[in-house]
C-alpha positions in Angstrom: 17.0 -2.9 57.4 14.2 -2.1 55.0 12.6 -4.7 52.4 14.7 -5.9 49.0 12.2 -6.4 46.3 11.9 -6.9 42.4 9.4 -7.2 39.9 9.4 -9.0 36.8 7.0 -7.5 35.0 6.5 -10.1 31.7 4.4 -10.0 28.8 2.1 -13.6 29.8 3.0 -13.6 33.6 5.2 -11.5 36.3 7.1 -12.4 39.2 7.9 -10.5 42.7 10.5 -11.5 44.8 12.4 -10.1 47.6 16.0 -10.6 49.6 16.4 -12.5 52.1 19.6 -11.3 54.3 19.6 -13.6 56.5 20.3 -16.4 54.1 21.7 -14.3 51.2 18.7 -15.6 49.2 15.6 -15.0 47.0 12.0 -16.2 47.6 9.0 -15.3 45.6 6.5 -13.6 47.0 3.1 -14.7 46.5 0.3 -12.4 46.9 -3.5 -13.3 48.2 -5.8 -13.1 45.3 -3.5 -12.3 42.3 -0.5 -14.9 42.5 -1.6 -18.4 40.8 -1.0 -21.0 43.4 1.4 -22.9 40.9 1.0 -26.3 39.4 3.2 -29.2 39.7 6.5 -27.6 39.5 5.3 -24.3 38.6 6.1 -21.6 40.4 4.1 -18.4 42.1 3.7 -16.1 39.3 1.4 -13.6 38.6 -0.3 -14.0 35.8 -0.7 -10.3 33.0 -4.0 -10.0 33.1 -6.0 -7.0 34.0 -9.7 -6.4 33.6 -11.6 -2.9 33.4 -14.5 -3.6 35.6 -15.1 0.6 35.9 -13.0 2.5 33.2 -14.3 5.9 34.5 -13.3 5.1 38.3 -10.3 2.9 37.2 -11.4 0.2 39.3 -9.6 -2.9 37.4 -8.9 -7.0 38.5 -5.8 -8.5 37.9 -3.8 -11.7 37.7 -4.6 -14.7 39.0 -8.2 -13.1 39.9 -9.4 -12.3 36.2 -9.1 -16.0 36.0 -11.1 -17.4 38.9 -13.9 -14.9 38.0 -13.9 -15.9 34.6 -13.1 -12.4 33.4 -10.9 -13.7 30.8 -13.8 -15.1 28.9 -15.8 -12.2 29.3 -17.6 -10.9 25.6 -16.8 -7.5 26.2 -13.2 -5.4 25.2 -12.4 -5.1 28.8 -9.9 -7.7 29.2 -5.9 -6.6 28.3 -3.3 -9.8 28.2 0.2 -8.4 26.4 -0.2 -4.8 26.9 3.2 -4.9 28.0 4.0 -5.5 24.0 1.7 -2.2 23.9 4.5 -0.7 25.6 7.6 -0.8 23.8 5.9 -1.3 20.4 6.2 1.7 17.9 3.8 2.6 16.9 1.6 2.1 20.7 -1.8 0.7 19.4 -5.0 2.7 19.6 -6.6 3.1 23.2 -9.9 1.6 23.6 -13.2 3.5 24.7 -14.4 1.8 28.6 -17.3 3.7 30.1 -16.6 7.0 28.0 -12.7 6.6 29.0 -10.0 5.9 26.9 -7.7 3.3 28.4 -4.4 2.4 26.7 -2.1 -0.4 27.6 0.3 2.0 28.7 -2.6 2.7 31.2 -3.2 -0.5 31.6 0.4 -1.5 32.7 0.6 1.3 34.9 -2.4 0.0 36.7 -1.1 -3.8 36.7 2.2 -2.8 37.6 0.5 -0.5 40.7 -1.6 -3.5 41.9 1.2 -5.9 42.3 3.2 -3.1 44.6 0.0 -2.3 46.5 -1.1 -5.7 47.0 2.5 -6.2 48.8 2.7 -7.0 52.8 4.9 -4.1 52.9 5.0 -0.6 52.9 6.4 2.0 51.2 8.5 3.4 53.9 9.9 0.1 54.4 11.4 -0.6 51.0 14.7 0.0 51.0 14.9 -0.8 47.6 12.9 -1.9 44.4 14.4 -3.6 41.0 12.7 -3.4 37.8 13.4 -4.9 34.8 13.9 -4.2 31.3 13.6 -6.2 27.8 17.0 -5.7 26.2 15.2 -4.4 22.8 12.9 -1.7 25.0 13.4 2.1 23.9 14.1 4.5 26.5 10.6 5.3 26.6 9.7 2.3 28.2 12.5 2.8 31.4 10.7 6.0 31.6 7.1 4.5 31.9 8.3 2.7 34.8 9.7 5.4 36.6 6.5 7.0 36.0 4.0 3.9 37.5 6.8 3.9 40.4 6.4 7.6 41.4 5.2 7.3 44.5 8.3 5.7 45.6 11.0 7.9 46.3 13.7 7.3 42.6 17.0 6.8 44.7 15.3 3.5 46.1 15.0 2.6 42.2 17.3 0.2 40.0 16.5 -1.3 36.8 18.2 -3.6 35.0 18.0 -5.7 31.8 16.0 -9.2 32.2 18.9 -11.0 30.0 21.5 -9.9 32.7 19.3 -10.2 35.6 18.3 -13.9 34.4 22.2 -14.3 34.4 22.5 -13.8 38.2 19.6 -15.8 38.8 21.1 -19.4 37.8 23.2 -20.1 40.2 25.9 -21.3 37.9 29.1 -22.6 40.1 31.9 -22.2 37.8 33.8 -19.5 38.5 34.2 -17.2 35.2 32.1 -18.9 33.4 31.0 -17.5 30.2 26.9 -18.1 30.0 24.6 -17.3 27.4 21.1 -16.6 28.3 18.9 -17.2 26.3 15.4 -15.3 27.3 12.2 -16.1 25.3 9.1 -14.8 26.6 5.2 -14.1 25.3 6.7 -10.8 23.9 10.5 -10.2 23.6 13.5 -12.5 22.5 16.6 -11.4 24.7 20.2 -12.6 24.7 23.0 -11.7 27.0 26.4 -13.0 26.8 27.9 -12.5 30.4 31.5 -13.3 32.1 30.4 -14.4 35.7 33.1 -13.4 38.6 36.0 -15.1 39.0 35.5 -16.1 42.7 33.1 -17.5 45.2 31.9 -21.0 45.1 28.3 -19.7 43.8 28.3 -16.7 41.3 25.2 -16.5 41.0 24.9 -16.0 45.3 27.9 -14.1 46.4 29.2 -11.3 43.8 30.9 -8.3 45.0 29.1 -5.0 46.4 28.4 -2.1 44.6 30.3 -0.4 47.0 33.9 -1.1 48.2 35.8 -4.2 47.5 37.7 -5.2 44.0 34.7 -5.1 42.0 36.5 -5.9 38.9 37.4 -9.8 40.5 33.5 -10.1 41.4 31.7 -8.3 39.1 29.2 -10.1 36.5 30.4 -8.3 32.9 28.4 -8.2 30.1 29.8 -9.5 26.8 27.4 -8.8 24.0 23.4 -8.8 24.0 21.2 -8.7 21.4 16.6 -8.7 21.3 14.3 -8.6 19.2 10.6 -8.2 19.8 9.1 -11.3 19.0 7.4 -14.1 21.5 4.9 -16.4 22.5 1.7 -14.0 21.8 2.8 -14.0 17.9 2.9 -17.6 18.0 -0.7 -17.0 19.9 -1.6 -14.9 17.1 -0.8 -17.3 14.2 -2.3 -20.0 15.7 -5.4 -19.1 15.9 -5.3 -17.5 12.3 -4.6 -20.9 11.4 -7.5 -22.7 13.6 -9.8 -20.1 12.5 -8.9 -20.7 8.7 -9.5 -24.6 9.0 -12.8 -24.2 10.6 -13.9 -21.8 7.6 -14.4 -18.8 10.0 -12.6 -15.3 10.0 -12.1 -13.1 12.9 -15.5 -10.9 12.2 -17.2 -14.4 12.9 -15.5 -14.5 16.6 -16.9 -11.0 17.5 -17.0 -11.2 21.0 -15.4 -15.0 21.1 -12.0 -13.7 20.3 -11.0 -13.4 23.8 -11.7 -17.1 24.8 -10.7 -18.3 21.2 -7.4 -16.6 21.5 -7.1 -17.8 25.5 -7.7 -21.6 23.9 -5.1 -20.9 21.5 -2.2 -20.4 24.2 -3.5 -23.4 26.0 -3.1 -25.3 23.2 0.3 -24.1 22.6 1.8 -24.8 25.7 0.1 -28.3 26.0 2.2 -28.8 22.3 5.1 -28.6 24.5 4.8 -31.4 26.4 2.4 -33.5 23.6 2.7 -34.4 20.4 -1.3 -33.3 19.4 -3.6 -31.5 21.3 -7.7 -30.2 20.1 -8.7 -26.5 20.8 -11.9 -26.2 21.4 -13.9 -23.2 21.0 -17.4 -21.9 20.3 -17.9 -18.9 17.4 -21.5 -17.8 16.4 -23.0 -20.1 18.7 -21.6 -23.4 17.0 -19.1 -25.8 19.1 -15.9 -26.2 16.8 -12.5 -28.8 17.4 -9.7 -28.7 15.9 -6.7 -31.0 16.2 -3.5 -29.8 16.1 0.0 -31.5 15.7 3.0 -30.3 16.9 4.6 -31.0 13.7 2.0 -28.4 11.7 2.5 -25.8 14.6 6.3 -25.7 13.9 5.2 -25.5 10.0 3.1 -22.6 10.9 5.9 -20.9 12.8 8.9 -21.7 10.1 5.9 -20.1 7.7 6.0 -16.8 9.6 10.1 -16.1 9.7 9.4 -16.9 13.5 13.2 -19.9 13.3 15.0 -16.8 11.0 14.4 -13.9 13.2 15.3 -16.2 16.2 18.8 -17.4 14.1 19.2 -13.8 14.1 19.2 -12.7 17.3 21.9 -15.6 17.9 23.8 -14.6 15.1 24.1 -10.8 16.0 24.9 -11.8 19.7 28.3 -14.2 18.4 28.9 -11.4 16.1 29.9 -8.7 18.4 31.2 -11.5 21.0 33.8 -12.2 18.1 34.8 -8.9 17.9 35.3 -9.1 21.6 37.5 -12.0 21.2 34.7 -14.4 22.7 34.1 -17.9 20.3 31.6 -20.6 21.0 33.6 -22.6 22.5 34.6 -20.5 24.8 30.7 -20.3 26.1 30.3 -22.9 29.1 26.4 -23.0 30.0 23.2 -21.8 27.8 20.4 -20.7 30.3 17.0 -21.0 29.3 14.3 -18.5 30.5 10.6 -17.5 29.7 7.9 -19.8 28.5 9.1 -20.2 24.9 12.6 -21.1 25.6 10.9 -24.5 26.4 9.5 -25.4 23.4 11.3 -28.4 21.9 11.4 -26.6 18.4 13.3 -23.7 20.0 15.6 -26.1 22.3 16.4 -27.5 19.0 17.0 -25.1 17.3 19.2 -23.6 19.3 21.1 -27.0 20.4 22.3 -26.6 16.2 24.6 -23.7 17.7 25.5 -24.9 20.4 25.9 -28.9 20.5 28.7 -29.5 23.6 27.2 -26.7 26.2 25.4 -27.5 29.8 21.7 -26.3 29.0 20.0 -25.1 32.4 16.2 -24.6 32.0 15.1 -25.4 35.6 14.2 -21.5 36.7 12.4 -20.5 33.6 10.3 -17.8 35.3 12.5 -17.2 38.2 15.4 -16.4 37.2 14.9 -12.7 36.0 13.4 -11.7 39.4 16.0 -14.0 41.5 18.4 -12.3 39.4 17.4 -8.4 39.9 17.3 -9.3 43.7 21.1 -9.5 43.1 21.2 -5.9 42.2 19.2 -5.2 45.2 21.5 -6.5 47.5 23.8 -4.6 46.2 26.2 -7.4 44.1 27.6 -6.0 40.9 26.8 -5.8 36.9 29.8 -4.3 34.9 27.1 -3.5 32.0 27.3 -1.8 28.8 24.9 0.2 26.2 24.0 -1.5 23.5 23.0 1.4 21.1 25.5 4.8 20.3 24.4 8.3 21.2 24.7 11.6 19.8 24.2 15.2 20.3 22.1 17.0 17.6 23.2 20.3 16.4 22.1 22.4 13.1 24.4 22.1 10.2 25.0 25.4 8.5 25.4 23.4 5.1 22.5 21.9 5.1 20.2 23.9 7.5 18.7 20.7 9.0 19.3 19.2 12.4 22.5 16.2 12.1 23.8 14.4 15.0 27.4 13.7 15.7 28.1 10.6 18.1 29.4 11.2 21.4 28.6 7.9 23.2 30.0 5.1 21.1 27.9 1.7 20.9 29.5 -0.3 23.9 30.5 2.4 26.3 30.7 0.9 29.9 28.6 2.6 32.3 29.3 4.3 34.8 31.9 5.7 32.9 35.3 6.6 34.2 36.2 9.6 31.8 34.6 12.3 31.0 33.3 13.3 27.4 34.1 16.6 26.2 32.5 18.8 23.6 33.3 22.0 22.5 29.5 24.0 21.1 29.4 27.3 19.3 26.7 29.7 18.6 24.5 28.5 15.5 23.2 31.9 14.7 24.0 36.0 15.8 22.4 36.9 19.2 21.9 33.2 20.2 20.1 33.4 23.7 20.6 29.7 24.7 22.2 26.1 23.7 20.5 22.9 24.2 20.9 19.4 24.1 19.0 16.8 22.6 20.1 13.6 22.6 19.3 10.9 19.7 19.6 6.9 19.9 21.7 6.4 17.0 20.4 2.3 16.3 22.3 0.8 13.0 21.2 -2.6 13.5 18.1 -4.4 11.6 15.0 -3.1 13.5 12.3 -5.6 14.4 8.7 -3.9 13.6 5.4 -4.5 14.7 2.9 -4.5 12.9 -0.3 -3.6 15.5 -4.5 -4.1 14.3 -8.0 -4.7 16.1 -9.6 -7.6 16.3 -13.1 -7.2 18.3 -11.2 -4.0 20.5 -7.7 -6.2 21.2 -4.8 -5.1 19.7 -3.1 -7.9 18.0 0.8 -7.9 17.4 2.3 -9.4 14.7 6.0 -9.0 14.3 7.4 -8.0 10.4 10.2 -8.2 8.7 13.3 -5.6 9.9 14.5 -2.8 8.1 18.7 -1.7 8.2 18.2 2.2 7.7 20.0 3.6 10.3 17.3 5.1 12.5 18.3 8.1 15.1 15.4 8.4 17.9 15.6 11.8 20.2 15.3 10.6 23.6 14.6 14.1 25.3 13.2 16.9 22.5 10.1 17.2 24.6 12.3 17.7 27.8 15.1 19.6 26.4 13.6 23.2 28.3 15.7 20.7 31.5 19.3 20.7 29.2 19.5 24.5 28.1 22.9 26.5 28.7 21.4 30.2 28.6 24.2 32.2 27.4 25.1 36.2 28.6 26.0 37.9 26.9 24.2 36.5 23.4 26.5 34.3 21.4 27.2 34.7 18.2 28.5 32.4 15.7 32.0 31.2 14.0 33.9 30.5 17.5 33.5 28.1 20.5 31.2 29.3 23.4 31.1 26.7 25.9 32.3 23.4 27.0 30.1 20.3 27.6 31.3 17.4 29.7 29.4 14.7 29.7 29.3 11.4 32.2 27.1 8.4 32.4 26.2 7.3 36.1 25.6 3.3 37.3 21.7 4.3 36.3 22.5 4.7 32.7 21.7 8.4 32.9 23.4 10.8 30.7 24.2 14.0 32.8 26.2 17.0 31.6 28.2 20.3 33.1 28.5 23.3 31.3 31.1 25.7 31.2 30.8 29.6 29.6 34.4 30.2 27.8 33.5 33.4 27.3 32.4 34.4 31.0 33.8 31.3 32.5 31.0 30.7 34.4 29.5 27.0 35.2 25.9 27.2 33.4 24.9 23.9 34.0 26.3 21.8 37.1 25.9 17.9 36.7 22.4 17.1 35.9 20.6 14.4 34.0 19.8 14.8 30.5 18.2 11.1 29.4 18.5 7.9 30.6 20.4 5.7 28.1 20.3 1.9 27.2 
């Protein structure tokens, strides 16, 4: 039996694990160099840090080892921390210039997310299979960066699955059925996932049914609504030390090359809030040693200040929406899980305990969960999931003689699907060689923005307010040459040509036959157009 891994890649810090069969149970892997040691009852994580000692010959540091060299004080714009925000922001930021090479965090993920499965005790060969996960709020661009960083292992060992679900697994809860909340708060994403654990076996979160065989339906974890916004603890990073640097009469020009360490004092500070009531961050700018107190009380302030309580209410409030419509009520919700660093700030807790007063809180595997969780899908236990966004197929409209998209994946479609979709297509225009199909993310909900700028060559983040225009995103135009129906003899408008049927598979990929009604002829035989989310 080959290795069970997964990866966690977070926006602060990331966690591997792997499966172990003998015990039907996850441990985290650490590994030499990279992992922190963990403190107290922290555990092994990794932290997301990478540094660019060579940009032309890509040789980088990362994790636990950009600390102990003291890389992550370094006065240069080597260092990336949140370049997984990089990665499902829109728009990316601007790639910085390292030794005459431009290196973007998309590059820089890629490289992180390469070091962690090359620093492994295992090969490639023996990897039976690797879990990734996903922030519920990512675009399908950023399932298809990981693909990408993963390439050199073969795709069919590949699952991915959303951190809000995964995290769901990962508790252990024991009631059987129980209707969980989780309630994921990292540096860069706020996720929520509703789920319906099985109905049997004394742990749900160990023993869920297998993928394959068995009455999956009795066993299988289902997904009742989800919602995310992208938001986390590097705004909070960012607004802090906006705040520091205005008290000490300084602006972020004055940091220069300081920023790094300023900003690293900043999340220290943040996370000791936690725990304290008041905390100092001290820093030097200019060459001139600065403190500055700070009170829990005036941190919240600054966060209520920045719509940071709203947009979380939000996210809450969208989730119980759409479990209403599913027939789901707070009170029918038994446990709220807690993961990612955020979810344990007090402000947060309470904030949320104003929803929910009478639920079981579980915050004891903050950073484990998601990984513990994914190692379920590994082993091959089930997720009855659904898509959180509708999908439609563009086509030119004669009226108008612009490019319109009618839906033919409704928001909430289970996956993999058990019917089959079918569209009839007709010629656009006389002697019409070939039909394609691009697919567009049809997203009606308020979208969260982000605001991206430089401060001393490091992207900063800063969330904004959300806009309600529908927004339609096509997932595939650049690939569509993959999806064409070529069409002989040349079809010509005013009648139907050729029939479409489309499926979605247990890896959220769209795929799509197609059938000539002319010729009667199969054009296209079951191949994937995009994957979905």
């Amino acid at each position: 039996m080959g290795e069970k891994l997964a990866i966690d890649f977070g926006t602060t810090n990331s966690v591997i694990a792997r499966w172990r069969g003998d015990e039907e149970a996850a441990e985290i892997v650490a590994t030499a160099g990279i992992s922190s040691s963990g403190k107290g009852e922290l555990p092994t994580v990794v932290p997301s840090l990478l540094y660019v000692q060579d940009g032309k010959a890509g040789i980088t540091v990362c994790g636990e080892e950009v600390r102990s060299k003291g890389l992550d004080s370094m006065r240069d714009n080597r260092l990336f921390r949140n370049f997984k925000r990089g990665i499902v922001s829109a728009p990316a930021p601007e790639p910085r210039m390292i030794d005459d090479m431009l290196w973007s965090d998309r590059d820089a993920g890629k490289s992180f997310v390469k070091k962690l499965i090359s620093t492994l005790p295992y090969k490639n060969e023996d990897i039976e299979q690797l879990v990734l996960t996903a922030p519920v709020a990512s675009f399908e661009g950023y399932l298809a960066w990981l693909n990408g960083v993963v390439d050199e292992i073969a795709v069919d060992k590949i699952r991915i699955v959303d951190e809000s679900t995964a995290a769901a697994l990962g508790y252990a809860v024991t009631k059987p059925g129980a209707v969980v909340l989780v309630f994921d708060f990292g540096g860069g994403t706020l996720d929520l996932s509703l789920v319906q654990l099985p109905e049997t076996r004394e742990k749900t979160g160990g023993f869920l049914a297998r993928l394959r065989g068995g009455k999956a339906a009795q066993h299988t974890a289902r997904v009742i609504a989800k919602a995310g916004r992208i938001i986390g603890g590097s705004d909070i990073d960012q607004w802090l030390i906006a705040d520091v640097l205005k008290r000490a009469g300084l602006s972020t020009q004055d940091l220069s090359v300081d920023y790094a360490a300023v900003l690293t004092a900043c999340e220290q500070a943040k996370i000791r809030l936690s725990a304290e009531t008041v905390t100092t961050i001290n820093f030097e700018a200019a060459g001139k040693q600065h403190s500055i107190p700070v009170q829990r009380e005036e941190l919240e302030a600054l966060l209520e200040e920045n719509g940071f309580y709203m947009a979380l209410r939000r996210v809450v409030d969208k989730v119980m929406h759409v479990a209403r419509q599913r027939g789901i009520f707070k009170e029918d919700i038994h446990y709220v899980l807690m993961v990612g660093g955020t979810s344990l700030m007090p402000s947060v807790q309470r904030t949320l305990g104003q929803y929910f007063t009478d639920m079981a809180v579980r915050a004891d595997k903050p950073f484990t969960a998601v990984a513990e969780g994914a190692l379920q899908v590994a082993a091959g236990y089930g997720v009855e999931d659904y898509l959180i966004h509708s999908y439609g197929l563009r086509h030119l409209n004669p009226e108008t003689g612009e490019h319109d998209y009618d839906e033919i994946i409704p928001m909430g479609s289970r996956y993999p699907t058990d019917t089959v979709v079918e569209v009839l297509l007709g010629a656009a225009h006389e002697g019409q060689a070939e039909i394609e199909f691009v697919i567009g993310e049809i997203d009606t909900d308020s979208v969260a923005m982000v605001e991206v700028r430089y401060e001393d060559g490091q992207a900063v983040f800063v969330a904004q307010a959300a806009n309600t225009e529908q927004q339609i995103i096509a997932l595939n135009e650049a690939d569509v040459i993959k999806a064409l129906a070529k069409l002989d003899p040349l079809g010509e408008p005013g009648q139907d040509r050729i029939k479409a049927l489309f499926t979605i598979d247990d890896r959220r990929q769209l795929r799509v036959s197609v059938v000539d009604l002319q010729t009667s002829k199969e054009l296209v035989k079951d191949i994937a157009v995009v994957t979905l989310r």
